[in-house]
Steps between C-alpha positions, in 0.01 A plus 500: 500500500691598206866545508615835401783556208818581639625727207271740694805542786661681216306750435728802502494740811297249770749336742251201547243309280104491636407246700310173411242657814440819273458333182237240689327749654448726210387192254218389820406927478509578118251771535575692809873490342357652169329749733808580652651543146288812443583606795880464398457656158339771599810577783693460258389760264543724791831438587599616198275821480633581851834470398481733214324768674744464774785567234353648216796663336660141459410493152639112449312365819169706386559350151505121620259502788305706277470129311489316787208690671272493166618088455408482880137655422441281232573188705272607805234489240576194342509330825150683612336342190577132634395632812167608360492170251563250846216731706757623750393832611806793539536504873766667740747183628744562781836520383738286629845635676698484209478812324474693815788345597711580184395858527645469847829517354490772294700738587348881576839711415536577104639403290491159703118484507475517128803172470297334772124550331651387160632176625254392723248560197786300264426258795111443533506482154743211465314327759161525312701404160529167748205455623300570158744194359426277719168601482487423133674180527321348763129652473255217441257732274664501179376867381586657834876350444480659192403808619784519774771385228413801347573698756883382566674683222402857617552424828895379431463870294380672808784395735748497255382874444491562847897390563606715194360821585736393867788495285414781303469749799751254749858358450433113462734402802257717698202376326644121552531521865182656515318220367679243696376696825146501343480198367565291820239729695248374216632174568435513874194626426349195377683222638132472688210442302223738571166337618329708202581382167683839282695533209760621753447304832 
């Protein structure tokens, strides 16, 4: 077993570090994880599609998810390739309850649904900035560490991105409190480890 880091408790947003569980279970599943990955990249690229057709004449969020959504792309294909390279065919997975769960909380009323979406995407994607560094420091296939270390930058980008459009369209007491609400639900959320190894399990 191999201890996780504990600078990754601080990563900003996530009210508790992963588990030692998750980061065993993913290292013992390395290629239904990177399967999962796709799967993740390619959500993610439509998160931020949906929100800009679902507020289109927010020129600043259409600008920046306009990034993240083409970044997001370029990702799910990077990740296919080492899919392709380990011979792991692209298969549906089920999804675990987390992101179901998150989307749970989103509120249906605007302008509250468009606070809500934007945080709990600032929120997935500080949890996969996580995962991906832990991934990357612990991985016992040198390239494939390499390959997720890669990764971390644009994801601290994403939810960093994320939390700024919040306070560009939300006062940042509201957006604050907000986050604290979400942030323990995503906490709750995986406080138990889902059977099936996932980025976000």
């Amino acid at each position: 077993m191999v201890a996780a880091p504990n600078a990754m408790s601080t990563i900003q947003f996530l009210q508790t570090p992963t588990s030692q569980a998750w980061l065993d279970q993913a290292l013992a599943n390395l290629d239904t994880v990177l399967l999962d990955h796709s799967h993740c990249e390619r959500k993610a690229a439509g998160v931020a599609l949906n929100l800009m057709c679902r507020y289109p004449s927010s020129e600043k969020l259409v600008r920046a998810l306009t990034a993240i959504a083409q970044e997001e792309l370029g990702h799910f294909e990077l990740v296919n390739q080492w899919l392709e390279r380990r011979k792991v065919p692209l298969k549906p997975l089920p999804a675990p309850p987390y992101g179901a769960g998150l989307s749970a909380q989103v509120r249906r009323q605007e302008p509250l649904r468009m606070l809500d979406s934007l945080l709990v995407a600032a929120l997935i994607e500080a949890r996969s900035h996580e995962r991906l560094g832990l991934l990357a420091a612990h991985c016992p296939e040198p390239d494939l560490a390499k390959f997720y270390s890669s990764l971390m930058a644009s994801e601290a980008r994403h939810y960093g991105a994320y939390w700024v459009l919040a306070t560009t369209y939300f006062d940042r007491e509201t957006v604050n409190t907000r986050l604290l609400e979400l942030s323990e639900v995503e906490s709750k959320l995986l406080s138990t480890l889902h059977p099936e190894p996932r980025i976000h399990s």
